[in-house]
C-alpha positions in Angstrom: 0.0 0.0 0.0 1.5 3.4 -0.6 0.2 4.7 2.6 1.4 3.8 6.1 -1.6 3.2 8.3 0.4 2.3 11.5 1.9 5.6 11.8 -1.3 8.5 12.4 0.0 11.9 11.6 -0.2 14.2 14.1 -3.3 15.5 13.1 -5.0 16.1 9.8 -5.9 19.7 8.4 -8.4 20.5 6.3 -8.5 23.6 4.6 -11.8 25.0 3.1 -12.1 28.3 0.4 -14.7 30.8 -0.1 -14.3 32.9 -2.6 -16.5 36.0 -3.3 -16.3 38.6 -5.9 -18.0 41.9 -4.9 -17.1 44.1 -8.3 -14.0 44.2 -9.1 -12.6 42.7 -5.6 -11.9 39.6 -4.6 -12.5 37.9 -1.1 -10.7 35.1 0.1 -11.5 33.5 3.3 -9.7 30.3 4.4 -10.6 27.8 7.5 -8.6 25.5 9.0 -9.8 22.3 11.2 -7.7 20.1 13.3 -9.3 16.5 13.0 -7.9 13.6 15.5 -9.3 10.3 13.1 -9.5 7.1 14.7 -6.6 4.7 13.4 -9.9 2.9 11.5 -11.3 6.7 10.0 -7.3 7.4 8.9 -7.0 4.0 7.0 -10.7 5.1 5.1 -9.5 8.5 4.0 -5.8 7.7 3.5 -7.4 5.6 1.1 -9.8 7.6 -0.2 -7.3 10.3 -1.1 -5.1 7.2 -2.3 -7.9 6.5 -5.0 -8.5 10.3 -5.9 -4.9 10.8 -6.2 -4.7 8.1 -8.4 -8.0 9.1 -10.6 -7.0 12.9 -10.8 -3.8 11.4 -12.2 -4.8 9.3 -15.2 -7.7 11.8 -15.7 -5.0 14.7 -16.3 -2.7 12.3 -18.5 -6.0 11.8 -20.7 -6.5 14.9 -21.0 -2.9 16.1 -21.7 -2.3 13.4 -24.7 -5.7 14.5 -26.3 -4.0 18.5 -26.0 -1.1 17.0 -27.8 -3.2 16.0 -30.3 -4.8 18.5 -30.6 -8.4 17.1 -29.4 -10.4 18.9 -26.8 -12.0 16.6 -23.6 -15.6 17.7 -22.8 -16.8 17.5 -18.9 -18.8 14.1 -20.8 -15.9 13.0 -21.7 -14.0 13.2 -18.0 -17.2 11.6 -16.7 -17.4 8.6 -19.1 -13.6 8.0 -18.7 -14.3 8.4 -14.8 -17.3 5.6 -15.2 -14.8 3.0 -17.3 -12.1 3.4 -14.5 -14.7 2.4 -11.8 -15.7 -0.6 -14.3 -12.5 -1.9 -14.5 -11.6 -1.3 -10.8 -8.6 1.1 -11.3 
């Protein structure tokens, strides 16, 4: 596995963004949470960014070849490659 359950980080921080344009300026607020997972809730989203990581990685290789190529991807298109990677269990 490429992630090391046994060892928990410290804590986790999750950041959030709001953005909000008010004519021509820009507002940008950012939260940060401290979360203390149980060792069983670490392994779930150590995963789960695992998978994403993986996903948002093949999806941007896609979509880099096809600019090479001089294709354009459609939001369709990201969703039906999205779809085939769940099918074959990538």
């Amino acid at each position: 596995m490429p992630f090391e359950a046994g060892k928990r980080s410290a804590n986790l921080l999750l950041s959030y963004m709001w953005k909000a344009k008010e004519k021509k300026n820009e507002i940008k607020l950012s939260f940060k949470y401290s979360i203390y997972p149980t060792i069983e809730a670490e392994e779930k989203l150590l995963r789960a960014m695992h998978v994403e990581t993986k996903s948002y990685n093949i999806l941007l290789d896609v979509v880099n070849k096809a600019r090479k190529e001089g294709n354009k991807i459609t939001p369709k298109d990201t969703q039906d490659i999205l779809k085939d990677l769940k099918v074959e269990g990538k």
